[in-house]
C-alpha positions as CSV (number, residue, x, y, z in Angstrom):
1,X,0.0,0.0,0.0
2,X,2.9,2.6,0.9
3,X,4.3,1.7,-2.4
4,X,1.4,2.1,-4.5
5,X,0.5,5.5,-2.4
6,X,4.0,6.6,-3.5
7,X,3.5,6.1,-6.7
8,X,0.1,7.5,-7.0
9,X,1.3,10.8,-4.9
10,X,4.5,10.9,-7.5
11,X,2.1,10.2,-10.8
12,X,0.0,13.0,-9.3
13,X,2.7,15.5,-9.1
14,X,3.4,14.3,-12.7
15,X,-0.1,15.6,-14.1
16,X,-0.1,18.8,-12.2
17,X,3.8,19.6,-13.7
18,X,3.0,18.6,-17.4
19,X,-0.9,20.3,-17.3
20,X,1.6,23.7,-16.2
21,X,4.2,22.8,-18.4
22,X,1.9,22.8,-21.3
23,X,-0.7,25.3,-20.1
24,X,2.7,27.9,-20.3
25,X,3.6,27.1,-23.4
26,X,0.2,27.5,-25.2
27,X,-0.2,30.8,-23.1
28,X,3.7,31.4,-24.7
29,X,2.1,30.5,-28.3
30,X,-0.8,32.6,-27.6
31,X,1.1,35.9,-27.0
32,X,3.9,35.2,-29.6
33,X,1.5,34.8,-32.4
34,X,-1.7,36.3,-31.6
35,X,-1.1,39.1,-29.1
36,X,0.1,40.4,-25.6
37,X,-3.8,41.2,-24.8
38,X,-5.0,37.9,-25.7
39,X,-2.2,36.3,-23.7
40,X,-3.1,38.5,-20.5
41,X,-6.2,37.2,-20.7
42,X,-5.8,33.8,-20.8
43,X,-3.1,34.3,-17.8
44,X,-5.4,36.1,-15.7
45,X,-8.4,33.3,-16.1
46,X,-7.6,31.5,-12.7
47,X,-7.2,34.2,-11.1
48,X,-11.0,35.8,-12.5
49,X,-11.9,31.7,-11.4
50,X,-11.0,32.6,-8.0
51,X,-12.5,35.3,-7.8
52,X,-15.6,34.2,-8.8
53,X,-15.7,31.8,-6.6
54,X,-14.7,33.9,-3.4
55,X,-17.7,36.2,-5.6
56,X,-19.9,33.2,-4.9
57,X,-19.1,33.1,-1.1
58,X,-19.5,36.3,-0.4
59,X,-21.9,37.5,-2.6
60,X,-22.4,40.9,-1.0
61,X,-18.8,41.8,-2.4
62,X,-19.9,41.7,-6.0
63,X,-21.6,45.0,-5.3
64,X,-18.9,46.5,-3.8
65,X,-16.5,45.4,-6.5
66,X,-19.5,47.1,-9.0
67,X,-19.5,50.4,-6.9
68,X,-15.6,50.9,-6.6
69,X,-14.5,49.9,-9.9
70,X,-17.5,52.4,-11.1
71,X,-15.3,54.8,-9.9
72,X,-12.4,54.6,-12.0
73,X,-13.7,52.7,-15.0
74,X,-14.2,56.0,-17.4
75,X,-10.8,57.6,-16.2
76,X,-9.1,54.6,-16.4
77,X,-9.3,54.7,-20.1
78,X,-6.3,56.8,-20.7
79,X,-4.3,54.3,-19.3
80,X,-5.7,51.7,-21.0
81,X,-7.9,51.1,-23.9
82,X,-10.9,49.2,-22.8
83,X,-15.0,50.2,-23.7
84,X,-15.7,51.4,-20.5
85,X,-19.4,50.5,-21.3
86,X,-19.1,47.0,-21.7
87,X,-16.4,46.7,-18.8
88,X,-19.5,47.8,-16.5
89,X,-22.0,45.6,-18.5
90,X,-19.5,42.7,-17.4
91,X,-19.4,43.7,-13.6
92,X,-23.4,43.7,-14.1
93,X,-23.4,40.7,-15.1
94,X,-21.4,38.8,-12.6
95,X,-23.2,40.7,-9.8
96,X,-26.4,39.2,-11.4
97,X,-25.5,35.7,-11.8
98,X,-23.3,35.8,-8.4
99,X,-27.2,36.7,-6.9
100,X,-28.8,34.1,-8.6
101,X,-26.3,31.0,-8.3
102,X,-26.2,32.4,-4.2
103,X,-30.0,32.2,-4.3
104,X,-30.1,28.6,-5.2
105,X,-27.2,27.8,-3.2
106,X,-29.3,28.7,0.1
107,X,-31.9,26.6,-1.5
108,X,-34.4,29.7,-1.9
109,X,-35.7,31.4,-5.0
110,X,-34.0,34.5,-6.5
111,X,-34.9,37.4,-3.9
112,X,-37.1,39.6,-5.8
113,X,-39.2,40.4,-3.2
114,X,-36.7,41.9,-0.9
115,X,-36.2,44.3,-3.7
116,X,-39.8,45.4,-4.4
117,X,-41.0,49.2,-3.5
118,X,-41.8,52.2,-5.1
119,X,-38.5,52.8,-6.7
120,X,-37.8,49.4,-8.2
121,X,-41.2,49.9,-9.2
122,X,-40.2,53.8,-11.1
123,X,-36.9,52.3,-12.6
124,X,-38.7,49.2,-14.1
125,X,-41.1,51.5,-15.8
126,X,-38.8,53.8,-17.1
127,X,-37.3,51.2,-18.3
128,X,-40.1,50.1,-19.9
129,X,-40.4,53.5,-21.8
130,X,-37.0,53.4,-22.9
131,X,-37.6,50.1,-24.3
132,X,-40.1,50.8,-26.5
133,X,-38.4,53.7,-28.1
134,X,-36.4,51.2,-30.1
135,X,-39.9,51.4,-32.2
136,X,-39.4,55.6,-32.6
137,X,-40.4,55.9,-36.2
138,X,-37.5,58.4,-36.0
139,X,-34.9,56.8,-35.0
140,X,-32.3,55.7,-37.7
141,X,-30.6,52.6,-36.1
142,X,-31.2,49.8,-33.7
143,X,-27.8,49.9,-33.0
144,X,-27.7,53.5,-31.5
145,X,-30.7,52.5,-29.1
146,X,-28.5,49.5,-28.0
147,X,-25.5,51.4,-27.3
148,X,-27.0,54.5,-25.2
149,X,-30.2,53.0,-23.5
150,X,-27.7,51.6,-20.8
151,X,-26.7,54.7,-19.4
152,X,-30.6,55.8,-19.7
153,X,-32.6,53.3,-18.9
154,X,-30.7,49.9,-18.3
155,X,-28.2,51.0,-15.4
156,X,-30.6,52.9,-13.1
157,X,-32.9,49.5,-13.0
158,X,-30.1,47.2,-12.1
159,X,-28.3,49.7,-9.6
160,X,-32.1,49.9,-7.8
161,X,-32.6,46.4,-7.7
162,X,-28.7,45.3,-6.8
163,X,-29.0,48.0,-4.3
164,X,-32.1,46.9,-2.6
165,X,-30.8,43.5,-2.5
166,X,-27.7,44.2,-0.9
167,X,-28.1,47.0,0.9
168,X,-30.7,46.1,3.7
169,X,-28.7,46.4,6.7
170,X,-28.0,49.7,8.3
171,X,-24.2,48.7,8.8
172,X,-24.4,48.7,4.8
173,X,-24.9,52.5,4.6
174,X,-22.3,53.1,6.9
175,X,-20.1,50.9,4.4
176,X,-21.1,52.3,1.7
177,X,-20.5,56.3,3.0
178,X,-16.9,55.2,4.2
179,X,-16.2,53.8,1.0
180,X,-17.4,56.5,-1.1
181,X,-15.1,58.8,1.6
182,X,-12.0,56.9,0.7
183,X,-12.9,57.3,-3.3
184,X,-13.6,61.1,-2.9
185,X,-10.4,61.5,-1.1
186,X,-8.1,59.7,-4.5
187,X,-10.3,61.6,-6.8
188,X,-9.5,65.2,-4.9
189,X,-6.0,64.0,-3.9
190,X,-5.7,63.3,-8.0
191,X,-6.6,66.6,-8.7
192,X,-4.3,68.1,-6.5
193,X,-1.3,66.5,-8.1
194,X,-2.7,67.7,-11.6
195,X,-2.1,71.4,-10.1
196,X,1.2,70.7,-7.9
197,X,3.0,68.5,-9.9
198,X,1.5,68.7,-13.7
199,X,-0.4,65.8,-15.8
200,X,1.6,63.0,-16.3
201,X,2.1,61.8,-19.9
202,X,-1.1,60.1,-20.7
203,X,-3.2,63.3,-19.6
204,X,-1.0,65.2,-21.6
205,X,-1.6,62.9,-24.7
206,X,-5.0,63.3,-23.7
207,X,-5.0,67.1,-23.6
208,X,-3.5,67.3,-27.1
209,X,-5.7,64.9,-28.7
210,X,-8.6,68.0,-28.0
211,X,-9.0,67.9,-24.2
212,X,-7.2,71.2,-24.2
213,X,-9.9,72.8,-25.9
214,X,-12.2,72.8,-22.9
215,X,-9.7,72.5,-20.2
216,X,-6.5,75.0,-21.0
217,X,-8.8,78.6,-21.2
218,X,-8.1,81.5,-21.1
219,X,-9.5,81.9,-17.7
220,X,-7.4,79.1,-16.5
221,X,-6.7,75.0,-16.2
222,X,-9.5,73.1,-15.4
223,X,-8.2,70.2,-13.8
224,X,-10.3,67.1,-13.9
225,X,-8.6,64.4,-11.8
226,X,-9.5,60.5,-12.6
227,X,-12.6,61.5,-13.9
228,X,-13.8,61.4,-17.6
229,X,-13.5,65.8,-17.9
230,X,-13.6,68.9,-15.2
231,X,-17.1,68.7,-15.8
232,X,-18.0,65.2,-14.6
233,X,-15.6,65.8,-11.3
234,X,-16.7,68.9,-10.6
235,X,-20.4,68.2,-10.1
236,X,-20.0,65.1,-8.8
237,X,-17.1,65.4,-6.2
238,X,-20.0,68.3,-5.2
239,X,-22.5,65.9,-5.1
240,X,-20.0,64.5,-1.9
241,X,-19.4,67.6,-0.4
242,X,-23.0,68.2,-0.1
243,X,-23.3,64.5,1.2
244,X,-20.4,64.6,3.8
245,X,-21.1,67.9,5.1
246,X,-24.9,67.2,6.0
247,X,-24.4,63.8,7.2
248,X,-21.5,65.3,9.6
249,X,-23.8,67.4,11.6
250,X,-26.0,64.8,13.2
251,X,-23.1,61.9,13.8
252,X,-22.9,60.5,17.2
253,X,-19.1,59.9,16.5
254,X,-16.7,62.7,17.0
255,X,-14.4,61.0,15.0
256,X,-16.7,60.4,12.5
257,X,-18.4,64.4,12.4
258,X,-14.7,65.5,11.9
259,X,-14.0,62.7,9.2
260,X,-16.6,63.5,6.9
261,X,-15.9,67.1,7.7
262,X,-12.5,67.1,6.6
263,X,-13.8,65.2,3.4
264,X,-16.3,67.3,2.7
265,X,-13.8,70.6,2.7
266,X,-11.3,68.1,0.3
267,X,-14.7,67.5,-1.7
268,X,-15.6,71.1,-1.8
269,X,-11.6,72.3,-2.8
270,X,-12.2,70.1,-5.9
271,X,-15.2,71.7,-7.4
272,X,-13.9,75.1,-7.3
273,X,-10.4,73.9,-9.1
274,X,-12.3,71.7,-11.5
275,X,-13.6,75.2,-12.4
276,X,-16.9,74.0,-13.3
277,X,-19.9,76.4,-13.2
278,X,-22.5,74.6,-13.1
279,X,-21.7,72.5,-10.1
280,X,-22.0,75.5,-7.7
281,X,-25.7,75.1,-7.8
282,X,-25.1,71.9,-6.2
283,X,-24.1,72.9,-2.6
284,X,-26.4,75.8,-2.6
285,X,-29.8,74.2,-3.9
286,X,-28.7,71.4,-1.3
287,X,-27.9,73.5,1.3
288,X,-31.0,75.6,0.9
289,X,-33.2,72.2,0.8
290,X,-31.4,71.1,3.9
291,X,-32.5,74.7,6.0
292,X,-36.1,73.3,5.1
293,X,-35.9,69.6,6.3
294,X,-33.6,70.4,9.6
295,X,-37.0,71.8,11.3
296,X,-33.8,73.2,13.3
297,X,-34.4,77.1,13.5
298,X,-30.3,77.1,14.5
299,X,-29.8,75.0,11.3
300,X,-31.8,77.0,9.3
301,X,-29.9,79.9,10.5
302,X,-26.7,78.7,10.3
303,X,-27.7,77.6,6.1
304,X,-29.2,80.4,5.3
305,X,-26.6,82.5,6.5
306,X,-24.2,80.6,4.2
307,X,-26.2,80.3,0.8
308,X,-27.0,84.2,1.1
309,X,-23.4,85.0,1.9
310,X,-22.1,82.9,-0.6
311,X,-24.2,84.2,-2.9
312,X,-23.7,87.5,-1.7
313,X,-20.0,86.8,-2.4
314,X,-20.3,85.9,-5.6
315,X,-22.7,88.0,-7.2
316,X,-22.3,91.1,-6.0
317,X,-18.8,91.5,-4.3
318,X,-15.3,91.6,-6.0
319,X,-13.4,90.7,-3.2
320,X,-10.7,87.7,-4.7
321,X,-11.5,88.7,-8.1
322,X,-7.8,88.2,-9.2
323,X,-8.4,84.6,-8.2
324,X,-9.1,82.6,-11.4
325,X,-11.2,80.0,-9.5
326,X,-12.8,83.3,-7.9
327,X,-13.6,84.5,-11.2
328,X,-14.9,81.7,-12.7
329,X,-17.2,80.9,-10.0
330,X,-18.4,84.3,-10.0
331,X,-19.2,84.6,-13.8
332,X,-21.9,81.6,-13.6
333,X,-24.3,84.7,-11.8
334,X,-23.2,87.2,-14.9
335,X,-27.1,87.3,-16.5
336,X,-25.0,88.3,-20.2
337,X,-22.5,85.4,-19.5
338,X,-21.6,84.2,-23.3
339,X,-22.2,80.4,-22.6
340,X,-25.5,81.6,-21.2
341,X,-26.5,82.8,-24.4
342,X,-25.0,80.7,-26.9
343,X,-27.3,77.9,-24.8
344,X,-29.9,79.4,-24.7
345,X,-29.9,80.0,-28.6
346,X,-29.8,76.4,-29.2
347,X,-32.6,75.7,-27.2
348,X,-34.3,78.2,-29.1
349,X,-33.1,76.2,-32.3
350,X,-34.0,72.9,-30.9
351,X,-37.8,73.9,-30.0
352,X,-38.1,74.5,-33.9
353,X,-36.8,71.0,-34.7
354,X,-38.5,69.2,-32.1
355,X,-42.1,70.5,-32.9
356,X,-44.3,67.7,-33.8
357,X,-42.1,64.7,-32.1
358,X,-43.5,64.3,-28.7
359,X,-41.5,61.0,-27.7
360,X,-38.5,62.5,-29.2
361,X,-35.9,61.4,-32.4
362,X,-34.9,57.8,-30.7
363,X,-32.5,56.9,-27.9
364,X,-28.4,58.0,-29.5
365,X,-30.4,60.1,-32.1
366,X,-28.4,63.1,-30.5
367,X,-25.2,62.2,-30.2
368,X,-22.8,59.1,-31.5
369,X,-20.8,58.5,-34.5
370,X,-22.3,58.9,-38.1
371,X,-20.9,56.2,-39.3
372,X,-22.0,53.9,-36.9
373,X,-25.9,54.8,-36.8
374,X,-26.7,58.2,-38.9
375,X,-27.4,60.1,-35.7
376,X,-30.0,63.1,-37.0
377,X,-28.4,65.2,-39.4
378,X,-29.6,68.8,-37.6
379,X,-30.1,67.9,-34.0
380,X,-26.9,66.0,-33.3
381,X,-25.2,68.8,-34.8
382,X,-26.3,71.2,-31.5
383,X,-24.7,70.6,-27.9
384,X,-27.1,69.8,-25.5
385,X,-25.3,70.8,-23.1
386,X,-27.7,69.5,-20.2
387,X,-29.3,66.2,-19.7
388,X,-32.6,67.4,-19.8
389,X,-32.2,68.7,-22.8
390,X,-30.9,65.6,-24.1
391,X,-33.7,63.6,-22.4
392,X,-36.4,65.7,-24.5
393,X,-34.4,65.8,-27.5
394,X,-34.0,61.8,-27.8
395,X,-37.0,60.6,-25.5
396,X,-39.2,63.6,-26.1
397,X,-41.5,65.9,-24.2
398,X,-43.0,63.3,-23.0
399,X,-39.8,61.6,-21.5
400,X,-38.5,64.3,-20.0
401,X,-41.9,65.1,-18.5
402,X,-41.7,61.6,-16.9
403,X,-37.8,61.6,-15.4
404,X,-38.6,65.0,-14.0
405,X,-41.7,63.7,-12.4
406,X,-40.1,60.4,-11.1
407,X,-37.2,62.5,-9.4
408,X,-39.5,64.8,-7.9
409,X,-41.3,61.7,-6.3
410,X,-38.0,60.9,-5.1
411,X,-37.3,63.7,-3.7
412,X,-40.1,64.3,-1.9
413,X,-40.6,60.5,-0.4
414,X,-37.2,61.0,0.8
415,X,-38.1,64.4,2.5
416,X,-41.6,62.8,4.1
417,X,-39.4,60.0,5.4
418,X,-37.3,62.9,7.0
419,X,-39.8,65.3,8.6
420,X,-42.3,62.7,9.5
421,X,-41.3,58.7,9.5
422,X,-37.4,58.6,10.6
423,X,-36.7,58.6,14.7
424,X,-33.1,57.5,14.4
425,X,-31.2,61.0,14.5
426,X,-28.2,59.4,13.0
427,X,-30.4,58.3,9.9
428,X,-32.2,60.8,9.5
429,X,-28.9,63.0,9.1
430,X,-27.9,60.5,6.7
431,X,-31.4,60.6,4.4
432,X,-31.5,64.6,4.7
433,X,-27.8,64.4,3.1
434,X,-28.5,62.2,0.4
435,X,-32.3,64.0,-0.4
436,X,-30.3,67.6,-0.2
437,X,-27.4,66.3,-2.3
438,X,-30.3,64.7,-5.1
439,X,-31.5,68.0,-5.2
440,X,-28.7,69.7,-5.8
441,X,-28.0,67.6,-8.8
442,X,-30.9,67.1,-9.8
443,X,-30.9,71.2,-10.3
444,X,-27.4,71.1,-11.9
445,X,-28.5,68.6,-14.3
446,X,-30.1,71.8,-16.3
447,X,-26.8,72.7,-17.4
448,X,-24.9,69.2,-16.8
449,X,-25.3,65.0,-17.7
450,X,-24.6,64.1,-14.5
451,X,-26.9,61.5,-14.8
452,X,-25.9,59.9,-17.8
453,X,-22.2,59.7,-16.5
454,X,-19.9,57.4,-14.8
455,X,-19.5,57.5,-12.1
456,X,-21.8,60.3,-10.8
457,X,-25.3,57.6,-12.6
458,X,-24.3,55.0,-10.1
459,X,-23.8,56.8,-7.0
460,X,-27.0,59.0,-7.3
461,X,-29.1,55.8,-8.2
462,X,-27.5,54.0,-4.3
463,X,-28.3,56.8,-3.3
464,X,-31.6,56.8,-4.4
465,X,-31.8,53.2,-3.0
466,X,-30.8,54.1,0.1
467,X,-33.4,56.2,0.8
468,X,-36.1,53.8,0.2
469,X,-34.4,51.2,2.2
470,X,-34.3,53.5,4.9
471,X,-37.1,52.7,6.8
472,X,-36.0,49.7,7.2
473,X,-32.7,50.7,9.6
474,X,-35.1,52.6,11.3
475,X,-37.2,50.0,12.4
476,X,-33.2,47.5,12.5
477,X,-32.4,50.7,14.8
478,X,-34.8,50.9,17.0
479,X,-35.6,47.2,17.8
480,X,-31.4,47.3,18.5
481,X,-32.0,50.1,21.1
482,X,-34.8,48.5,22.8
């Protein structure tokens, strides 16, 4: 028996070398003859194995894999060339199947009803809507509704229902807020080395291949960190200021209140140098909201106070006005501002184009590559320049109508859960953070795409979740405390 154990052990041994001995070569052959990509690829499959199966056992990591690498996936593409797109579609995907394979693993059906309320309910149906616009008589390709009804329709859904899924403990908030901390604090930290130290060679590349255009003015650099432009980090690293700053006031923690403080000053130092207009509405529509839901008359004070002198500040003052950042800020109140008016002459052009089309020209009808799927000839030829106006132009009056009525109902749940259902004052700073930082956006959005952009989309739609799940801390909360 020892002998034939020897043997067997040795023979073993035997397999395992030659199945690496031969599983290097090919992967050798591979790269030589095909391609270095190809051969990463095939290298990196036990390790993706692995992962999936650790994926498998802890299933709730899938999401946070999905929410981090969300961060970085845009930027990332001037480091490497990769379709961001479909490198999210694939991190969809495994956080779908993860959930479905766990679900039969515990010997239960997929969990559907754990993700069931009023906003799985909203995103299914806009959804829905988006869907059938791949029957718009205008719309010139199938192939342009497949490409951009992702970021309109597709993401928001999944985000909702992963989020409702995962996210249904109270300890997952608190995970979720410290690891959005950590990614705010790269991003801003990012930026910072942009104006101490310069770009490094692929932002450069980057900025002469026509980022310059929009970030090199005359009025100064925009800088624009790991994000896809200025303009995508500026509103959306304000979307966190407003978030931090809120949700500092009413933490228990010391530590914590001065954490998120001193994130929410990094946070707030990145808008201004991303030099981004638009994003200022952000702190002060959700500062303003946030006066109103405190029910605090030293909190309302204490906001109003700050909006008015801000505004103050900015609109009718001079003081720093040889600051660029100073300047810039201060020209988004300027009523004859340029930009202003060259925007507000293409919505004037686009009301005369869209007469008669009430659901719009078709999902990618505004945007996108001729040569891929005729975009329209006249209305792809004028920025939008806001994602409103890119929702009415593609999905029509109609659709914009709806999105605007379905953030609204958002907005407004969340502030009833606020004022009138929440008892946990720790939660309730939390909700009034993420319902004042909503608002803010959804404000900016006039003159951004936040929505439609990585990674701003996939925070605001957790965030979103969050708030519907919300009650259900509350109720975690207070059978804790009894």
């Amino acid at each position: 028996m020892k002998i034939t154990d020897y043997i067997w052990d040795n023979l073993n041994k035997a397999i395992v070398f030659s199945l690496l001995y031969i599983s290097a070569w090919v992967l050798l052959q591979v790269t030589l003859r095909i391609g270095y990509q190809i051969g990463l690829f095939f290298s990196i499959l036990p390790f993706l194995l692995f992962a999936f199966i650790f994926l498998l056992e802890k299933p709730y990591f899938s999401f946070l894999l999905l929410f981090v690498a969300n961060y970085f996936i845009s930027g990332g593409t001037r480091y490497i060339s990769y379709p961001p797109g479909i490198a999210m579609d694939v991190l969809f995907l495994v956080a779908l199947v993860v959930l479905v394979l766990q679900s039969y693993k515990l010997g239960t059906s997929f969990p559907i009803k754990g993700a069931a309320n009023p906003l799985t309910a909203i995103s299914f149906l806009w959804l829905l809507y988006c869907t059938f616009q791949i029957l718009n008589p205008d719309s010139s390709s199938i192939f342009a509704w497949l490409v951009n009804v992702r970021g309109i329709g597709i993401y928001f859904f999944l985000v909702v229902l992963l989020s409702t899924v995962y996210l249904r403990k109270y300890r997952n908030l608190r995970q979720v807020m410290n690891i959005l901390s950590v990614l705010c604090i790269i991003a801003v930290s990012k930026a910072i080395i942009q104006k101490v130290f310069g770009f490094d060679s692929f932002e450069q590349t980057w900025l002469a291949e026509g980022g310059s255009r929009t970030h090199i003015i005359h009025t100064g650099i925009r800088y624009f960190s790991i994000f896809t432009d200025a303009g995508n980090f500026g509103s959306g690293i304000a979307l966190s200021g407003v978030l931090f700053s809120i949700s500092a006031f009413s933490q228990k923690n010391t530590a914590y209140r001065n954490y998120y403080l001193f994130v929410s000053t990094l946070c707030f130092y990145g808008m201004i140098i991303s030099g981004t207009r638009g994003s200022l509405i952000i702190p002060f529509g959700g500062f303003f909201l946030y006066a109103i839901l405190s029910k605090n008359i030293r909190a309302i004070i204490v906001t109003f106070i700050v909006v008015v002198s801000g505004f103050w500040f900015l609109n009718f003052t001079y003081i720093g006005h040889g600051n660029i950042y100073v300047r810039r800020m201060r020209s988004a109140f300027n009523p004859d501002d340029e930009s202003l008016g060259v925007r507000l002459e293409n919505q004037r052009i686009l009301r005369t184009y869209m007469q008669g089309k009430p659901f719009g020209v078709g999902i990618g009808m505004k945007r996108g590559n001729a040569v891929l799927y005729q975009p329209h000839p006249i209305l792809s030829t004028i920025p939008h320049d806001s994602w409103y106006v890119l929702l009415w132009v593609e999905l029509g009056l109609v659709g914009m109508v709806l999105y605007i009525l379905m953030l609204l109902y958002v907005l407004f749940h969340g502030s009833y859960l606020v004022m009138f259902v929440l008892k946990d004052k720790e939660l309730r700073g939390y909700v009034s953070a993420m319902v004042c930082a909503l608002f803010g956006v959804s404000a900016a959005a006039y003159s951004l795409e936040i929505f439609g952009q990585f990674p701003n989309s996939v925070i605001i739609y957790v965030l979103m979740s969050l708030i519907f799940l919300s009650p259900l801390y509350d109720e975690e909360l207070s059978t804790k405390s009894v």
